[in-house]
C-alpha positions in Angstrom: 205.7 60.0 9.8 208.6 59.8 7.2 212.1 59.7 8.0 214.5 61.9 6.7 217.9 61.9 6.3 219.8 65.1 7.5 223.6 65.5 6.1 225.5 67.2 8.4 227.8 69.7 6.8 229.9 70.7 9.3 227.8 72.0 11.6 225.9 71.6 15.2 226.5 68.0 15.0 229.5 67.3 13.1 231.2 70.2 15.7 230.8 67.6 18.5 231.1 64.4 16.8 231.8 63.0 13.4 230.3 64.4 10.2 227.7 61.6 8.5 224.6 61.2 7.7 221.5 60.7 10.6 218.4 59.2 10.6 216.2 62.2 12.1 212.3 61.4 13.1 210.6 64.5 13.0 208.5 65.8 15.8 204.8 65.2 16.3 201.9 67.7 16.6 204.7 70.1 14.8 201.0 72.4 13.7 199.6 74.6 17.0 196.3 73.2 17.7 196.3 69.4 16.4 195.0 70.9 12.4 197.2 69.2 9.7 199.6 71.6 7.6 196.9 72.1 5.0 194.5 73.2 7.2 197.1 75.5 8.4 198.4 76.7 4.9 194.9 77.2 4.0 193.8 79.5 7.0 197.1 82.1 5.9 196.8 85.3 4.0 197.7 85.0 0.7 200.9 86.7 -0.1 204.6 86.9 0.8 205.1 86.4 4.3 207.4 88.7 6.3 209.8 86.4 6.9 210.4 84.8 3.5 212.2 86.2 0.3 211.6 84.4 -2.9 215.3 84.2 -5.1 213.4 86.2 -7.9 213.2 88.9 -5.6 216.9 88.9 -4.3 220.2 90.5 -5.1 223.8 91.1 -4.3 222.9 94.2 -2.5 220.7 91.9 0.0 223.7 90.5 1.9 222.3 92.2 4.9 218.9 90.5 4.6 219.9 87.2 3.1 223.6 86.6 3.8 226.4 86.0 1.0 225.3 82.5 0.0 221.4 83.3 -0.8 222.4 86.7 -1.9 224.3 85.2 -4.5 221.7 82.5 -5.6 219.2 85.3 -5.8 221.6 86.9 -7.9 221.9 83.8 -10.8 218.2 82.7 -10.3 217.3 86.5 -11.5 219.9 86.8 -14.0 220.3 83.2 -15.5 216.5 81.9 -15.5 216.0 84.0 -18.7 219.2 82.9 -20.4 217.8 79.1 -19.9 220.2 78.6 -17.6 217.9 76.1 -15.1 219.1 77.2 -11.9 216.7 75.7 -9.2 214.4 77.8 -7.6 213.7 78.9 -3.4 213.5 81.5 -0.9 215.3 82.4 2.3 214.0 82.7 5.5 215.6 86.6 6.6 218.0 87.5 8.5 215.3 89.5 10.3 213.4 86.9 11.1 216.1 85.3 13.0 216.7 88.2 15.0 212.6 89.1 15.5 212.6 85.8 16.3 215.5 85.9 19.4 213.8 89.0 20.8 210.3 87.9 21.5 212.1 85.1 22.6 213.9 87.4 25.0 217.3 85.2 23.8 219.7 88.1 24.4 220.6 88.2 27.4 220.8 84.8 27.8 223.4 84.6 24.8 225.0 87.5 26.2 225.6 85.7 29.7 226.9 82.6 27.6 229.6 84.5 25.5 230.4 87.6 26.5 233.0 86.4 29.1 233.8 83.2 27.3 237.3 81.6 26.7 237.3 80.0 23.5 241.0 78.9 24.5 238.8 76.8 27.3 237.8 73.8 25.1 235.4 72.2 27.7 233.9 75.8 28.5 233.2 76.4 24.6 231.9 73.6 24.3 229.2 73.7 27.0 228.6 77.0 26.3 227.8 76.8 22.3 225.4 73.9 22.8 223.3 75.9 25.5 223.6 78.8 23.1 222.1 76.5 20.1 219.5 75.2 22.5 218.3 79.1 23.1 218.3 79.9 19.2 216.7 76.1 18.4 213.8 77.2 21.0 213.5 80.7 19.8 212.6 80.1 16.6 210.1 77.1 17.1 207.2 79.6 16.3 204.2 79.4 15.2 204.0 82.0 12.7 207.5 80.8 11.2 205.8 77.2 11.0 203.3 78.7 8.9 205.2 80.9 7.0 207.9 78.0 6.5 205.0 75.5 5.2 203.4 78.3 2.8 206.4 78.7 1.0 207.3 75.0 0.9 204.0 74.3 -1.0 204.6 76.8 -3.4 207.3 74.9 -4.5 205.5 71.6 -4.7 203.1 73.9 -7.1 206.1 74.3 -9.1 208.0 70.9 -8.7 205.4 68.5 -7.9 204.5 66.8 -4.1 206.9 66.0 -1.9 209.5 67.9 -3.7 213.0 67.4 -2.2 214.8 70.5 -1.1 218.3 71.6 0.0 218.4 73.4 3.5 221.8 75.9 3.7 222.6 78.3 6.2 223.6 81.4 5.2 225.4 84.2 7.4 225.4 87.8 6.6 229.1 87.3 7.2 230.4 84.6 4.9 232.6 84.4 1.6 234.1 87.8 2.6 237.4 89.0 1.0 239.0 88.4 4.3 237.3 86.0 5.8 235.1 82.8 5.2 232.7 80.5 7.0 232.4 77.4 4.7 231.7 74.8 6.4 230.7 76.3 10.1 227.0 76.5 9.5 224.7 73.6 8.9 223.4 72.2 6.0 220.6 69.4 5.4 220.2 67.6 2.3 216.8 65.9 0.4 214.4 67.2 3.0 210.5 66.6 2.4 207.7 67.5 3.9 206.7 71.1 6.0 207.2 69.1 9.2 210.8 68.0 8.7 211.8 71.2 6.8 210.8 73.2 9.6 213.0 71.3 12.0 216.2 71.6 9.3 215.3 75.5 9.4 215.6 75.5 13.3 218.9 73.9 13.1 220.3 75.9 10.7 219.6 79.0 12.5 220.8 77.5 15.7 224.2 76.5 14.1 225.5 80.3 14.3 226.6 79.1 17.3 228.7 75.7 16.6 231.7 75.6 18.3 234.0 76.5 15.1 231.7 79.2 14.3 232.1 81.0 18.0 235.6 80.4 17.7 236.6 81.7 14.2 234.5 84.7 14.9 236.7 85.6 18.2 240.0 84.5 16.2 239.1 87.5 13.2 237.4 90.0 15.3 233.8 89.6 14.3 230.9 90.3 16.9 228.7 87.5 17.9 225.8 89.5 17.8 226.4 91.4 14.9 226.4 88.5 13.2 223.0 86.8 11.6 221.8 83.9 9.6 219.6 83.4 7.0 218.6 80.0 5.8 218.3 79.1 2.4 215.6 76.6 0.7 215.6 75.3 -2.9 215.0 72.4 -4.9 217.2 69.6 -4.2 218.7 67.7 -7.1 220.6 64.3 -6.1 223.9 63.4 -7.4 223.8 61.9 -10.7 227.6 62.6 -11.9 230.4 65.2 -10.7 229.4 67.7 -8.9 231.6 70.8 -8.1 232.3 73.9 -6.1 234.0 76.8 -7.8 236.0 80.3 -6.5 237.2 82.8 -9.4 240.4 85.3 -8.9 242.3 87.2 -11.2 245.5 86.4 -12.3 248.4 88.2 -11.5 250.3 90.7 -14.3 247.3 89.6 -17.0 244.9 92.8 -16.7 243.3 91.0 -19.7 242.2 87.7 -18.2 240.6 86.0 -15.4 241.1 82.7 -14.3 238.4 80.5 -12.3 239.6 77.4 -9.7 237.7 75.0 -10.1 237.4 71.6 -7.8 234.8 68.9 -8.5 234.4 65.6 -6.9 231.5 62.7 -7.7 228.6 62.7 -5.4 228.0 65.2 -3.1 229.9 68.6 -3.6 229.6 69.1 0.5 231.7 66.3 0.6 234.4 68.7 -0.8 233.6 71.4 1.8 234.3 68.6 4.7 237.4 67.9 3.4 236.3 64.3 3.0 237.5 63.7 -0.5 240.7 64.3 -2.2 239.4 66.6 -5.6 240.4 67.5 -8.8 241.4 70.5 -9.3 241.6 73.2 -12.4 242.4 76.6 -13.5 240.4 77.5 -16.3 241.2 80.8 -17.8 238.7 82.9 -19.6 239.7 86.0 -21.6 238.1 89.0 -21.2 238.2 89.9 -24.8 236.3 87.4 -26.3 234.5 84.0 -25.6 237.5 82.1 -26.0 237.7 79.8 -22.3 240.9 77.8 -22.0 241.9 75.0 -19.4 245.5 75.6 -18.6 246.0 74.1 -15.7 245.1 71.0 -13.9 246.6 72.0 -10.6 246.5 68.5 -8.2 246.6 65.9 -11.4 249.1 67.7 -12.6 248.0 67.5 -16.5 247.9 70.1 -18.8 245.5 70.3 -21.3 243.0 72.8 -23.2 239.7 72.9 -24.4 
């Protein structure tokens, strides 16, 4: 069986010990009754399963189902494909799913016993308590049917990008990237995952990483209900680093009703290395008026250069 290499983006593992990349060796016998994943993938219904959402098919307004992060990359998918914009395509496993998923599991109580009394101000208690809590959400979802589900949609993509294909793992929380409050960081993440076997172990993890210690924690500190809380995953093609790589926020600026200026930080390699706080980034301001194309760089906040372009 193939090793993978799982990046740890501050998540279950990096909550406990230090970030970094681990050799994972993925289970054995991961398809029910000892039949190989084709077998398996040929003995499903054709058509979307219940639990997956292709980015073609998903919105802005899908937050609920999705969370923030594959809401929004069902959002440029849909709207940039046709501009030849090549953004790279995938699904998300719903929100749903994870909570279907929980209850015929009969997870709920279980969580609730773990958190409902717990002392986040307890370091030792919060601890013990979010790693049993990710162990009852790793189980939970081990399904069957999300196996199969998982490894239908995975070889659609290989359709589309060839055998084997490599593909990014994210979690995504249907409360993330708010105006008042944001998870980066909390949730796992797994990098250059191939094959239905390992890719249905990175899914596992990412949905049992709602409950990494950070994540438990923030969510007491602004007020936010464990349980009201869900996670997506999202799946795509995964493209290695090959030059800069950079993650980006936008705001307005302040007194110009007639601009809007985007922060921008990029880093070489790995733009989750950014997220972790490993690297020490670039930084920018580029300012784009609203009245034309016309996009400036004014600002080059942590070199401290100005320049325009």
């Amino acid at each position: 069986m193939r090793q993978g290499v799982l990046t740890h983006i501050n998540g279950a593992g990096a909550a406990n010990g230090p970030a970094g990349d681990q050799t994972f060796e993925p289970s054995q016998g991961s398809f029910p009754n000892g039949l190989d994943s084709v077998m398996n993938i040929r003995s499903l219904r054709h058509g979307t399963p219940i639990s997956i959402r292709w980015f073609k098919d998903i919105r802005l307004a899908d937050v609920p189902l999705v969370g923030g992060k594959n809401a929004s990359l069902g959002e440029l998918y849909s709207n940039l494909s046709d501009a030849g914009v090549r953004v790279p395509n995938g699904f998300a496993l719903t929100a749903q799913a994870y909570r279907d998923a929980l209850t015929e599991a009969a997870a709920w109580d279980k969580l609730h016993r773990l958190l409902d009394t717990l002392d986040k101000t307890q370091a030792v208690e919060l601890v013990r308590c979010a790693a049993e809590a990710r162990a009852i959400v790793y189980a939970a979802t081990g399904t069957d049917r999300l196996r199969l589900e998982i490894a239908q949609a995975y070889t659609q993509l290989e359709a589309e990008y060839g055998s084997g294909v490599a593909v990014a793992v994210r979690s995504s929380a249907t409360a993330e990237d708010l105006p008042t409050a944001s998870f980066a960081g909390q949730h796992e993440s797994f990098l250059n995952i191939r094959g239905a076997e390992d890719l249905f172990e990175a899914c596992r993890r990412c949905f049992a990483s709602i409950f990494t210690d950070r994540a438990i924690s923030y969510r007491t500190d602004q007020g936010f209900d464990h349980f009201k809380v869900a996670l997506s995953v999202g799946v795509m093609k995964w493209y290695g680093p090959t030059g800069p790589r950079a993650a980006s926020s936008s705001r307005s600026i302040p007194n110009r009703a007639s601009a809007t200026s985007f922060f921008i930080t990029g880093a070489y390699g790995l733009g989750e290395n950014i997220v972790q706080g490993l690297v020490d980034p670039d930084e920018f301001y580029v300012h784009k008026r609203l009245s034309g194309s016309d996009i400036g760089l004014f600002s080059a906040a942590r070199s401290g250069r100005s320049n325009s372009a």
